[in-house]
PDB file of N, CA, C, O and CB in Angstrom:
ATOM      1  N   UNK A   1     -17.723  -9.732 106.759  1.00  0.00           N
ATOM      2  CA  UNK A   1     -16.698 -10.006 105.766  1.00  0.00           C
ATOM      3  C   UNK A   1     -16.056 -11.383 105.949  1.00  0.00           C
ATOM      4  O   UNK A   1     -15.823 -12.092 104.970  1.00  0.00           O
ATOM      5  CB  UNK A   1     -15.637  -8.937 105.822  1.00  0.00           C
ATOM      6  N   UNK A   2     -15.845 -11.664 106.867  1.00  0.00           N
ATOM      7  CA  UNK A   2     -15.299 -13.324 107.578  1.00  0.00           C
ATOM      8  C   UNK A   2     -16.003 -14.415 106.625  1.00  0.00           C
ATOM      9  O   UNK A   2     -15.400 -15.243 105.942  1.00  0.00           O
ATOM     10  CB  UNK A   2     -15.981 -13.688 109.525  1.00  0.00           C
ATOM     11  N   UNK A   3     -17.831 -14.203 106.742  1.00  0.00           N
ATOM     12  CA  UNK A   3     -18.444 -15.094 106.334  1.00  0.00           C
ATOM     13  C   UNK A   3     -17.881 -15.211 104.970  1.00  0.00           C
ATOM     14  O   UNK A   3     -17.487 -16.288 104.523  1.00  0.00           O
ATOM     15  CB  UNK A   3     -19.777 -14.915 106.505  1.00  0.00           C
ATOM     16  N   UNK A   4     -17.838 -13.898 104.194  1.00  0.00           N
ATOM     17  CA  UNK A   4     -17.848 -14.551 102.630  1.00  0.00           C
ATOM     18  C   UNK A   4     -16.460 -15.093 102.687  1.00  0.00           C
ATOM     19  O   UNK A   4     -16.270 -16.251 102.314  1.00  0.00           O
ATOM     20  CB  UNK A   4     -18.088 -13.365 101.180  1.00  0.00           C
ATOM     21  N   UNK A   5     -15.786 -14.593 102.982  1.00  0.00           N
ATOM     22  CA  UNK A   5     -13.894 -15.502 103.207  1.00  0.00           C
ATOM     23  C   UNK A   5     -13.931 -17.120 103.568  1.00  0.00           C
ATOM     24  O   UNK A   5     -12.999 -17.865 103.266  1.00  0.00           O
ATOM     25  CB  UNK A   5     -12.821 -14.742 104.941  1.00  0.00           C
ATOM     26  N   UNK A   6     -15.195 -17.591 104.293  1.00  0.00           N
ATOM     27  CA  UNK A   6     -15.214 -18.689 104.716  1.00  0.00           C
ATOM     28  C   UNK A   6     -15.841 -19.421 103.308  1.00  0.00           C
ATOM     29  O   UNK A   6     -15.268 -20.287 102.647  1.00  0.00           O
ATOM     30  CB  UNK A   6     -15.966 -18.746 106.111  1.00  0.00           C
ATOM     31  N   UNK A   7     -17.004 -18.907 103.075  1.00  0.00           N
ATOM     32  CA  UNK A   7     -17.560 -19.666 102.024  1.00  0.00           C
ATOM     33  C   UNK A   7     -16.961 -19.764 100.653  1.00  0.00           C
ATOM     34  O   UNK A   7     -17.187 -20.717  99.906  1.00  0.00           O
ATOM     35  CB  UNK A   7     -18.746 -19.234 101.871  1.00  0.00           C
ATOM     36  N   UNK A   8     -15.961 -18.452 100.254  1.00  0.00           N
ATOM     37  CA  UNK A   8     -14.862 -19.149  99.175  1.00  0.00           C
ATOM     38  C   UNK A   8     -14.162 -20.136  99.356  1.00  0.00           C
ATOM     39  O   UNK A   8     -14.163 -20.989  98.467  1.00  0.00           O
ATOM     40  CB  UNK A   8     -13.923 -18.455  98.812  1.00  0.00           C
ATOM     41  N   UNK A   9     -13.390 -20.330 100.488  1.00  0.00           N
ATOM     42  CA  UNK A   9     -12.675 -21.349 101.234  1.00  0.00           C
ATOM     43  C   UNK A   9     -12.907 -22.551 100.411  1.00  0.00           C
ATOM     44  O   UNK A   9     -12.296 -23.183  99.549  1.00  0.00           O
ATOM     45  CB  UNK A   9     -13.156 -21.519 102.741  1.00  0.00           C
ATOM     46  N   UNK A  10     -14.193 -22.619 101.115  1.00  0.00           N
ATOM     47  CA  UNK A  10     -15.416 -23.988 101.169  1.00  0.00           C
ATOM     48  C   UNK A  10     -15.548 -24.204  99.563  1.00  0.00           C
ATOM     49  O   UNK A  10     -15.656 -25.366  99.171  1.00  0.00           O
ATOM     50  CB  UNK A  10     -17.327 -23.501 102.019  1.00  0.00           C
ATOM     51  N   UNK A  11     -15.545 -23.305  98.754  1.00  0.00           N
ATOM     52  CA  UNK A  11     -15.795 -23.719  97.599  1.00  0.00           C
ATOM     53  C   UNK A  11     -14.612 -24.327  96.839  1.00  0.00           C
ATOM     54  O   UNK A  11     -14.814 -25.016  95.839  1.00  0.00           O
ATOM     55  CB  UNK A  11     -16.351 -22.718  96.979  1.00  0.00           C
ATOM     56  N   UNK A  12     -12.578 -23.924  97.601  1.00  0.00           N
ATOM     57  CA  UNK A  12     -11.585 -24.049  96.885  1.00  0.00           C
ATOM     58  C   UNK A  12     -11.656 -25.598  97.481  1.00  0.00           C
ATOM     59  O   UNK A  12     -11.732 -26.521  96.670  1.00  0.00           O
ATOM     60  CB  UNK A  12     -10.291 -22.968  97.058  1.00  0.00           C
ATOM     61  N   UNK A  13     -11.639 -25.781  98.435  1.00  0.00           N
ATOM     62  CA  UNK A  13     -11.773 -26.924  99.215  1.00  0.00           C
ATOM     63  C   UNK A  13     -12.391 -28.159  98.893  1.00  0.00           C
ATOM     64  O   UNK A  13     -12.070 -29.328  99.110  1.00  0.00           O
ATOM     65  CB  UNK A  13     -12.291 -26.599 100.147  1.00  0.00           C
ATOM     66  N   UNK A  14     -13.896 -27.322  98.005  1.00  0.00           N
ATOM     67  CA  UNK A  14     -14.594 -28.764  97.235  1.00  0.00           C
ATOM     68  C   UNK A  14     -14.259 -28.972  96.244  1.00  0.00           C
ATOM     69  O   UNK A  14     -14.484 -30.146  95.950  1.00  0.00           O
ATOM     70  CB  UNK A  14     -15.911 -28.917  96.968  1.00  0.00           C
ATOM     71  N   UNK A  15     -13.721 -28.337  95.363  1.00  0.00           N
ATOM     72  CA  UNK A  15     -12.618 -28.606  93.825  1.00  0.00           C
ATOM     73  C   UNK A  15     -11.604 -29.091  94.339  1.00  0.00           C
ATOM     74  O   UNK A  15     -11.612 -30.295  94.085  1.00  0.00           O
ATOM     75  CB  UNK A  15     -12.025 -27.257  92.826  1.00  0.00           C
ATOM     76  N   UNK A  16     -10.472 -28.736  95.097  1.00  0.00           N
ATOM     77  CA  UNK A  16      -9.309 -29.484  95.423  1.00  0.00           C
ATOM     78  C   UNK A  16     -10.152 -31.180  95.853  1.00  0.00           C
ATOM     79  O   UNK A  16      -9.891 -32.103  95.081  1.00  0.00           O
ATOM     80  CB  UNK A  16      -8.327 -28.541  96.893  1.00  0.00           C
ATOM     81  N   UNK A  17     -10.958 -31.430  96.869  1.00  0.00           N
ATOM     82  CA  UNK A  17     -11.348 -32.346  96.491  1.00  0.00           C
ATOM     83  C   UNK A  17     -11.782 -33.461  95.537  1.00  0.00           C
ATOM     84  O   UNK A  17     -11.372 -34.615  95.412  1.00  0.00           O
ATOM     85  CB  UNK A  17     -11.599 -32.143  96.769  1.00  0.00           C
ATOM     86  N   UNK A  18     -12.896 -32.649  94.793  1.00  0.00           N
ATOM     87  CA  UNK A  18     -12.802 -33.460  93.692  1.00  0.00           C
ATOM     88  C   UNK A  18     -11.946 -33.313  92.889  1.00  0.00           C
ATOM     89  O   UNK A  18     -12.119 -34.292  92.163  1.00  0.00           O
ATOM     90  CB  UNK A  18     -13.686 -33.494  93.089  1.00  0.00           C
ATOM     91  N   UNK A  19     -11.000 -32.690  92.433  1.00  0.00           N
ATOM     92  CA  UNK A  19      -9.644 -33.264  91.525  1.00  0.00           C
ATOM     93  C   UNK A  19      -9.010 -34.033  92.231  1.00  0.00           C
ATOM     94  O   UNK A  19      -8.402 -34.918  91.629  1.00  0.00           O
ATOM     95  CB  UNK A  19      -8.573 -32.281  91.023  1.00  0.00           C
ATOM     96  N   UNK A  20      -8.926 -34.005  93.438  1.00  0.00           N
ATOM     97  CA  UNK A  20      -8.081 -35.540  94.054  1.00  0.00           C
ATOM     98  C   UNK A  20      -8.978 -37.001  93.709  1.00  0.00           C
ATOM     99  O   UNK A  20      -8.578 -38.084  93.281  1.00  0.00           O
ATOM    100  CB  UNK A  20      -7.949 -35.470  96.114  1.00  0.00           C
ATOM    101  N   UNK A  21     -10.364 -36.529  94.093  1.00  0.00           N
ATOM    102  CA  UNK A  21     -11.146 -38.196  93.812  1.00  0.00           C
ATOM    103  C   UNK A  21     -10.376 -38.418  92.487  1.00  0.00           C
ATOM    104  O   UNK A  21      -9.748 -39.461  92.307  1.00  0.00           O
ATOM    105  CB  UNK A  21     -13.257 -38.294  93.521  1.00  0.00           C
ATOM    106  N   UNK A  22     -10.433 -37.333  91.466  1.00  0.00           N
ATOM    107  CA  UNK A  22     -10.659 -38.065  89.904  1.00  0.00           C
ATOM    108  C   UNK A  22      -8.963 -38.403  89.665  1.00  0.00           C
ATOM    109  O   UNK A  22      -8.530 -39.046  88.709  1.00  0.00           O
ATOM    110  CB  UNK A  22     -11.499 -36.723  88.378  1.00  0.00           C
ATOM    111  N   UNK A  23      -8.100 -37.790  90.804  1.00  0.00           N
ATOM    112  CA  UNK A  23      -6.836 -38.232  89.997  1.00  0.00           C
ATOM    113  C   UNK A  23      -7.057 -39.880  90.960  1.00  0.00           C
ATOM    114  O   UNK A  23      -6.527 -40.823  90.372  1.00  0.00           O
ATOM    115  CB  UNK A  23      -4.975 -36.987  90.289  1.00  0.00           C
ATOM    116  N   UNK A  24      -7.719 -40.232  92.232  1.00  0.00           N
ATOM    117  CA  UNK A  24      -7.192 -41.157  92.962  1.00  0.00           C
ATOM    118  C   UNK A  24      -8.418 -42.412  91.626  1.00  0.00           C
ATOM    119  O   UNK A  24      -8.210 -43.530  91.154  1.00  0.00           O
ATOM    120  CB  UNK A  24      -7.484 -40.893  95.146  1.00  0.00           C
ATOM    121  N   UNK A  25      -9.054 -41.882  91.553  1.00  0.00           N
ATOM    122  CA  UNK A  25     -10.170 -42.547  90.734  1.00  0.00           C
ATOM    123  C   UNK A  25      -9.172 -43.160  89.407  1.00  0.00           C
ATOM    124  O   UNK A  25      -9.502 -44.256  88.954  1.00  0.00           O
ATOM    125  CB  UNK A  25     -11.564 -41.254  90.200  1.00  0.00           C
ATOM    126  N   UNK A  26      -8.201 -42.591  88.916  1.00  0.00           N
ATOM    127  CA  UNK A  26      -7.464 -43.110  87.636  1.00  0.00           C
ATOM    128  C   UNK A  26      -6.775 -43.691  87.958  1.00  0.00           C
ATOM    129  O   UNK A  26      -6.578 -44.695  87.273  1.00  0.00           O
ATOM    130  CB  UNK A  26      -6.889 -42.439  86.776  1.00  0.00           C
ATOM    131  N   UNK A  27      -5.799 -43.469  89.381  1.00  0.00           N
ATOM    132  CA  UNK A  27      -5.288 -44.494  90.091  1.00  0.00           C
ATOM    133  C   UNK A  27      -5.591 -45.967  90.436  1.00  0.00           C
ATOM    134  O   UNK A  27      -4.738 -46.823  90.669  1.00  0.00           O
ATOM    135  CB  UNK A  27      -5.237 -44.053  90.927  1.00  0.00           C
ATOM    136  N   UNK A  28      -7.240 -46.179  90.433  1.00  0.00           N
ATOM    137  CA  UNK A  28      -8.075 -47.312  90.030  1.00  0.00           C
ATOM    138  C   UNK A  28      -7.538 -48.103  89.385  1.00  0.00           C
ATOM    139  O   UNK A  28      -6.927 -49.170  89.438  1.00  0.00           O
ATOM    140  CB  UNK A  28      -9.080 -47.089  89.411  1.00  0.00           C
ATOM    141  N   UNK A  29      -8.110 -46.890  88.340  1.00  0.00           N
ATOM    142  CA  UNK A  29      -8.427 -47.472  86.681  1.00  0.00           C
ATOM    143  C   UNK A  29      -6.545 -48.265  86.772  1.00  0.00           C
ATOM    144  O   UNK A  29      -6.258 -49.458  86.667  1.00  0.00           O
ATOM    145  CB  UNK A  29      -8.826 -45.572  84.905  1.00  0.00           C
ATOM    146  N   UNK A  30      -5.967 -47.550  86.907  1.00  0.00           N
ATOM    147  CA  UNK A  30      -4.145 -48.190  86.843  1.00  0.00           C
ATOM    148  C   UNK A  30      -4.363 -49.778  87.226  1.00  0.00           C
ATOM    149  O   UNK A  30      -4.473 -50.795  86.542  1.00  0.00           O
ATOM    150  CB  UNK A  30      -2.790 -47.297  88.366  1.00  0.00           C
ATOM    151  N   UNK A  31      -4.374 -49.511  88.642  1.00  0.00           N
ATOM    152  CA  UNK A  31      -4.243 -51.010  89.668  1.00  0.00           C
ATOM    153  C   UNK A  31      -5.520 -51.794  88.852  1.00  0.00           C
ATOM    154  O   UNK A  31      -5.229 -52.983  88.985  1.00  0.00           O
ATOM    155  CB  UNK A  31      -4.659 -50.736  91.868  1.00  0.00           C
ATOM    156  N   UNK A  32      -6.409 -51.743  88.308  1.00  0.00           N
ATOM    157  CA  UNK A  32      -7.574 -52.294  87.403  1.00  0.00           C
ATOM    158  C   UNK A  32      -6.670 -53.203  86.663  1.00  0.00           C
ATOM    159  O   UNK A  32      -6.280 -54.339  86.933  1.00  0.00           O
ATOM    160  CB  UNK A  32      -8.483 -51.135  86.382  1.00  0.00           C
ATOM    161  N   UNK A  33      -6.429 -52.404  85.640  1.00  0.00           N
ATOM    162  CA  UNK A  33      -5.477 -52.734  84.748  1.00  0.00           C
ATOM    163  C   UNK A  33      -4.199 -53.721  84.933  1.00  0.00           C
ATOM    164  O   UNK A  33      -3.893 -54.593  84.120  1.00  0.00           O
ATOM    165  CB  UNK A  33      -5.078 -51.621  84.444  1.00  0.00           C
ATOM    166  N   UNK A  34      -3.422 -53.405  86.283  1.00  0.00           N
ATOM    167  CA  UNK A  34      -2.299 -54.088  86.451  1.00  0.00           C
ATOM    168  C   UNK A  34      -2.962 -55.432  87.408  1.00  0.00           C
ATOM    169  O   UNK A  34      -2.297 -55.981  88.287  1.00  0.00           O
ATOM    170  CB  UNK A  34      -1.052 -53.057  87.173  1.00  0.00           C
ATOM    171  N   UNK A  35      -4.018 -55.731  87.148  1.00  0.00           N
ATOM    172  CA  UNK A  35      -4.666 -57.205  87.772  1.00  0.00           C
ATOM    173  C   UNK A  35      -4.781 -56.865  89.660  1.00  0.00           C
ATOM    174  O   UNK A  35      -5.277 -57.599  90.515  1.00  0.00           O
ATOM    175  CB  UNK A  35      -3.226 -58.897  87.332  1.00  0.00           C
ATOM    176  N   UNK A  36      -4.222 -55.702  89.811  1.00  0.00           N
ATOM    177  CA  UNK A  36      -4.330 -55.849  91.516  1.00  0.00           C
ATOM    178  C   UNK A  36      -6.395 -55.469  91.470  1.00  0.00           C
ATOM    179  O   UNK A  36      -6.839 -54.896  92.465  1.00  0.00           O
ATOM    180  CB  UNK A  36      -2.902 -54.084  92.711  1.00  0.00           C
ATOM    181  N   UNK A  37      -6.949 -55.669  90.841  1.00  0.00           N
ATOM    182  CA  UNK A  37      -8.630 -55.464  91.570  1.00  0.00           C
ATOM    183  C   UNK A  37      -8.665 -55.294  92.846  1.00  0.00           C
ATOM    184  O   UNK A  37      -8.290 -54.182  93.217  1.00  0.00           O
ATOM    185  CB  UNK A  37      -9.647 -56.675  91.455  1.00  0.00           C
ATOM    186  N   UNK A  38      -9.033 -56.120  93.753  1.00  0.00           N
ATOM    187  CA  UNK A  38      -8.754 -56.069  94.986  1.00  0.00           C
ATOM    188  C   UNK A  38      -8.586 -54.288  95.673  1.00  0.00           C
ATOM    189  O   UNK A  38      -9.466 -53.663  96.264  1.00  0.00           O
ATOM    190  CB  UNK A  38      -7.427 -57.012  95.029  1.00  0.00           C
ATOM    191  N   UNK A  39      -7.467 -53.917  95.413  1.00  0.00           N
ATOM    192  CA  UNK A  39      -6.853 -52.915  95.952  1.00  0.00           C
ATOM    193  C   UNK A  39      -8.028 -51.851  94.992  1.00  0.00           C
ATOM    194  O   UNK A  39      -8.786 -51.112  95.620  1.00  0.00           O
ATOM    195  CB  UNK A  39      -4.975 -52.897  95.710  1.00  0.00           C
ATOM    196  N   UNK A  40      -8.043 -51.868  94.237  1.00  0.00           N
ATOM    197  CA  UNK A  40      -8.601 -50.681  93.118  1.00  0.00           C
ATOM    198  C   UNK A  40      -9.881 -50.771  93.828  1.00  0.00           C
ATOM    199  O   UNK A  40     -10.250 -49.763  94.431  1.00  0.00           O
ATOM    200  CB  UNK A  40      -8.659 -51.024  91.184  1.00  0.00           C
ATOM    201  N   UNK A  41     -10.770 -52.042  93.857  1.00  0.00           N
ATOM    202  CA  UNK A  41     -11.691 -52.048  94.319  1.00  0.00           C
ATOM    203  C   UNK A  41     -11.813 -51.353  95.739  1.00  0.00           C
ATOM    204  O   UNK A  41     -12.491 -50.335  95.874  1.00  0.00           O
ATOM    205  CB  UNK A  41     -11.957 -53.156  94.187  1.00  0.00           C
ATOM    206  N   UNK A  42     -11.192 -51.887  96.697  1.00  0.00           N
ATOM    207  CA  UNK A  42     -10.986 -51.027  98.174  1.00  0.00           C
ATOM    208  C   UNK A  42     -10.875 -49.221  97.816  1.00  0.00           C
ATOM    209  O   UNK A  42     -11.538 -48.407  98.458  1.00  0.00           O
ATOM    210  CB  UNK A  42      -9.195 -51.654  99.046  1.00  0.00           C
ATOM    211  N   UNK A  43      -9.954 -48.836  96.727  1.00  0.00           N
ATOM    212  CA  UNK A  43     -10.344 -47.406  96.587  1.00  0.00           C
ATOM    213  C   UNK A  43     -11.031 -46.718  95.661  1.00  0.00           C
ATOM    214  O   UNK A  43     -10.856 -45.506  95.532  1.00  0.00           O
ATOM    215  CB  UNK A  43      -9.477 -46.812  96.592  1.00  0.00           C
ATOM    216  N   UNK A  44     -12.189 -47.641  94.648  1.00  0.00           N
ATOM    217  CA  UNK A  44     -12.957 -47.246  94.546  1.00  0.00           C
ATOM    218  C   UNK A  44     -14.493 -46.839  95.547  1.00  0.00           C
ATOM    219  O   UNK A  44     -15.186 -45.824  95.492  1.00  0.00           O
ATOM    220  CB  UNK A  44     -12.817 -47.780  93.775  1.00  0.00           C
ATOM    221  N   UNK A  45     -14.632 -47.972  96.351  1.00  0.00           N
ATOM    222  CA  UNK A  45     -15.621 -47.836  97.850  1.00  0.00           C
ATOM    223  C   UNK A  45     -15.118 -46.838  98.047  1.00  0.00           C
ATOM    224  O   UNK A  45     -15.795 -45.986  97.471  1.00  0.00           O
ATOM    225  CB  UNK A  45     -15.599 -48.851  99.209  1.00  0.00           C
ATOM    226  N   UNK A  46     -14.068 -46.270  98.675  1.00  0.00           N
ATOM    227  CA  UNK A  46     -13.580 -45.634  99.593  1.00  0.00           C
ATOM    228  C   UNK A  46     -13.552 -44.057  98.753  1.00  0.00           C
ATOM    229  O   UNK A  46     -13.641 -43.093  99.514  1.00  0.00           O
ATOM    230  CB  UNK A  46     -12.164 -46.378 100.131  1.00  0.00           C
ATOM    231  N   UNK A  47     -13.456 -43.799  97.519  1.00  0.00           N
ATOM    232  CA  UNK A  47     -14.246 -42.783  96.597  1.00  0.00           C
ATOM    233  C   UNK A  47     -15.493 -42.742  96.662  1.00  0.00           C
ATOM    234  O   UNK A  47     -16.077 -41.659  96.685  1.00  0.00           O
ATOM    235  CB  UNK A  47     -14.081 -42.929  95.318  1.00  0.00           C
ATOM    236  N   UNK A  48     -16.059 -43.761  96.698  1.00  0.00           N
ATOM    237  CA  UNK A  48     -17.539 -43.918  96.373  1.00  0.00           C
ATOM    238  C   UNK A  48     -18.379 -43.148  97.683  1.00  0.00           C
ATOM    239  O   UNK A  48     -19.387 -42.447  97.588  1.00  0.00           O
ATOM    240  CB  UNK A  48     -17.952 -45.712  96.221  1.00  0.00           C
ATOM    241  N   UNK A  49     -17.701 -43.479  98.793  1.00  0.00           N
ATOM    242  CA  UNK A  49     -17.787 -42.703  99.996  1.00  0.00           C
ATOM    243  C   UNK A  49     -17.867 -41.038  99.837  1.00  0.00           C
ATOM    244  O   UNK A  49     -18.790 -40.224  99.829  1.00  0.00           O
ATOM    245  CB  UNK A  49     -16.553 -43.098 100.812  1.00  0.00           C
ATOM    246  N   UNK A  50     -16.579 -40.973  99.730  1.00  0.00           N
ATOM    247  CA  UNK A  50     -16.273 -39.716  99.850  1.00  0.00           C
ATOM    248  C   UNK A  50     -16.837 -38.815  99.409  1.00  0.00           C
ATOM    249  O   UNK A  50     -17.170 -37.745  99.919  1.00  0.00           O
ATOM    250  CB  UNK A  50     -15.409 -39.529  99.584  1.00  0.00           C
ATOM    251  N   UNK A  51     -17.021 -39.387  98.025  1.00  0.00           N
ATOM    252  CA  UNK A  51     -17.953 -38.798  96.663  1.00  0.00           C
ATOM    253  C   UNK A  51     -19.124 -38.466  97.167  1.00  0.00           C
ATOM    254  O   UNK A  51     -19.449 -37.343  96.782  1.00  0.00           O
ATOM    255  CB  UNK A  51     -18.286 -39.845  95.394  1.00  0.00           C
ATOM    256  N   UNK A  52     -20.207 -39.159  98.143  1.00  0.00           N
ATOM    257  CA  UNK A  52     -21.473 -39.127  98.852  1.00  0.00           C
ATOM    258  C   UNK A  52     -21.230 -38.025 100.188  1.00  0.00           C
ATOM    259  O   UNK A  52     -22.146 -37.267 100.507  1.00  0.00           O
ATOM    260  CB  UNK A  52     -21.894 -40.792  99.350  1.00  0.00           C
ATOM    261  N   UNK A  53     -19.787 -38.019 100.993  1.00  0.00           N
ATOM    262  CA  UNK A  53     -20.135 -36.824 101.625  1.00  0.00           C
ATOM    263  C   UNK A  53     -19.620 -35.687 101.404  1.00  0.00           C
ATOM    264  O   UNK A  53     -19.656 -34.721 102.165  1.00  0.00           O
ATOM    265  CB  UNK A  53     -20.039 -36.904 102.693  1.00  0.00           C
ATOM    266  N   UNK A  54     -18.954 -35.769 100.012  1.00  0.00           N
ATOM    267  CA  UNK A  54     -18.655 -34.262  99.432  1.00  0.00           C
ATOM    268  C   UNK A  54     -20.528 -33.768  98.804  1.00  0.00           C
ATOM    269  O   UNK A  54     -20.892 -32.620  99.059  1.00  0.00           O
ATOM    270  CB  UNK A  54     -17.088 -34.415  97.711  1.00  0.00           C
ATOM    271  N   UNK A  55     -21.144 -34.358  98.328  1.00  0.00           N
ATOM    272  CA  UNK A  55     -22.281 -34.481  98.143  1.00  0.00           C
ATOM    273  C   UNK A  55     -23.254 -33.950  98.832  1.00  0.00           C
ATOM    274  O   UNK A  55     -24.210 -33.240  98.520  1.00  0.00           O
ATOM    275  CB  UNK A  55     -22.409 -35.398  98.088  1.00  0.00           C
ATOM    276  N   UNK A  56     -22.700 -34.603 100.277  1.00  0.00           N
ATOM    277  CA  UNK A  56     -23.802 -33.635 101.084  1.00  0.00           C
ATOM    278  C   UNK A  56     -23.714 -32.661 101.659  1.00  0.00           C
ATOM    279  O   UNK A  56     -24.630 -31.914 102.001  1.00  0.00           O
ATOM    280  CB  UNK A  56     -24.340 -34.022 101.907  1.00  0.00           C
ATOM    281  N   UNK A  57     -22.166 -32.511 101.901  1.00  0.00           N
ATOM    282  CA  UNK A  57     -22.004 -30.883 102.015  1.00  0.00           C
ATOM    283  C   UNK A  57     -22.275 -30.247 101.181  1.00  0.00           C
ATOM    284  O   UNK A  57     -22.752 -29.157 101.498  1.00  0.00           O
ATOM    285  CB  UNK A  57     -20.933 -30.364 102.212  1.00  0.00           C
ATOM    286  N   UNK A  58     -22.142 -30.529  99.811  1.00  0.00           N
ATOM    287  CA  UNK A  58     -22.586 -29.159  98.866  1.00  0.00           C
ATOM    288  C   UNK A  58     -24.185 -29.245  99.080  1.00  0.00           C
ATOM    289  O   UNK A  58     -24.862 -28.576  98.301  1.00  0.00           O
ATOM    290  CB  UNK A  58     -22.097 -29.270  96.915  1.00  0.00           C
ATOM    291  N   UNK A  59     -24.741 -29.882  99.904  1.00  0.00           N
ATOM    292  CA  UNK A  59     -26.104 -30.034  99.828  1.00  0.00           C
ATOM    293  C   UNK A  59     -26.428 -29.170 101.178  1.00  0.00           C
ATOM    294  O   UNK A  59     -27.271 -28.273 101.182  1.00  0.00           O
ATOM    295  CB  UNK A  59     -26.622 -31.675  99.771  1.00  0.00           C
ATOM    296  N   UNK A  60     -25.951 -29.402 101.887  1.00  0.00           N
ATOM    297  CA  UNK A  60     -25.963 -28.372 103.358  1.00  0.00           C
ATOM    298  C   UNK A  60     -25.814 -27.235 102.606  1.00  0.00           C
ATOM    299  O   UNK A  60     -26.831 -26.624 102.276  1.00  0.00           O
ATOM    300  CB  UNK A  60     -24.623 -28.524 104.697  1.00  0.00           C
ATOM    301  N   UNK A  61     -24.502 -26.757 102.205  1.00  0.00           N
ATOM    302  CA  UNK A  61     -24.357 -25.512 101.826  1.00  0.00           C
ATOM    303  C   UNK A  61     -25.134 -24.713 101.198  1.00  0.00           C
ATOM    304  O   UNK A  61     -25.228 -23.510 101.440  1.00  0.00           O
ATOM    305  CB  UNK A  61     -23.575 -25.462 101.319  1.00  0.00           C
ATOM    306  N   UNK A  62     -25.861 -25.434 100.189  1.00  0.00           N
ATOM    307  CA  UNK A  62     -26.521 -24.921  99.188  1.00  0.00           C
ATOM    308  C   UNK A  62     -27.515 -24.512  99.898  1.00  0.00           C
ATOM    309  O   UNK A  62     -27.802 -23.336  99.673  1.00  0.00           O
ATOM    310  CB  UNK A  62     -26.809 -25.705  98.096  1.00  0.00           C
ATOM    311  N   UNK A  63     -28.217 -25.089 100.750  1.00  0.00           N
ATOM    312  CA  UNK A  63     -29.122 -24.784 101.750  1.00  0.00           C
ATOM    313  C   UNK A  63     -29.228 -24.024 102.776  1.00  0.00           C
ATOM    314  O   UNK A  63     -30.305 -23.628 103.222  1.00  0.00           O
ATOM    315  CB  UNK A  63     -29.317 -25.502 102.145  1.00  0.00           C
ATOM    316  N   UNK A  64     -27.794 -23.676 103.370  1.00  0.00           N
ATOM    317  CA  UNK A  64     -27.572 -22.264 103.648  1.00  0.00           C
ATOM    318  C   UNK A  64     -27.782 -21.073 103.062  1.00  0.00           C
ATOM    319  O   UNK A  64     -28.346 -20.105 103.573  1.00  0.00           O
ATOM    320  CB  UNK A  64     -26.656 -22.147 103.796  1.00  0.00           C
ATOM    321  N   UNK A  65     -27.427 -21.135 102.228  1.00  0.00           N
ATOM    322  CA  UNK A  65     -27.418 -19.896 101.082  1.00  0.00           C
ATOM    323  C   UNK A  65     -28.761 -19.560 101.206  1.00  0.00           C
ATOM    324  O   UNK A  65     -29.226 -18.729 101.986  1.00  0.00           O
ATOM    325  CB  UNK A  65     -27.000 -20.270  99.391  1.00  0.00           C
ATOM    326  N   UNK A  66     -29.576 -20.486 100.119  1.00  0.00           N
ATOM    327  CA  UNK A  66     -31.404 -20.388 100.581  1.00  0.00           C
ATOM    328  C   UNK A  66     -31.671 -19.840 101.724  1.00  0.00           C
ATOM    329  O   UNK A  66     -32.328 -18.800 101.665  1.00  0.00           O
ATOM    330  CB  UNK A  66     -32.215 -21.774 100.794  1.00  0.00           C
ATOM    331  N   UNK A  67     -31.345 -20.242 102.811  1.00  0.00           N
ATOM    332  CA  UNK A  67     -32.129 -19.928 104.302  1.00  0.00           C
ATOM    333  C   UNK A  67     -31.181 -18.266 104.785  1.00  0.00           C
ATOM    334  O   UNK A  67     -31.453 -17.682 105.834  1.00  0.00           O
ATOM    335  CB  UNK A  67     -31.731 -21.693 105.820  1.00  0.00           C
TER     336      UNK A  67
END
């Protein structure tokens, strides 16, 4: 019973995630807009990241499941 408690977790965990990228992601788009680039740019990389290892956990996971 633990296991499935863990793997909902894991699933609230990767939505709370990505709704943070996409609100920090509009946060961008803002500083874009208000000429700071620079800064927007630094947290777009730094999404762009994140975005790749939320990615591969759902890619592990998914691969659990299978096995």
């Amino acid at each position: 019973m633990p296991k499935k408690q863990s793997k909902s977790k894991s699933a609230v965990t990767a939505a709370e995630i990505e709704r943070s990228i996409q609100a920090l992601n509009k946060m961008a788009e803002r500083l874009w807009g208000d000429g700071r680039e620079a800064e927007a740019k630094a947290l777009l990389d730094a999404l762009d990241a994140l975005n790749r290892a939320l990615d591969r956990i759902k890619i592990g996971e998914s691969r659990r499941v299978l096995h």
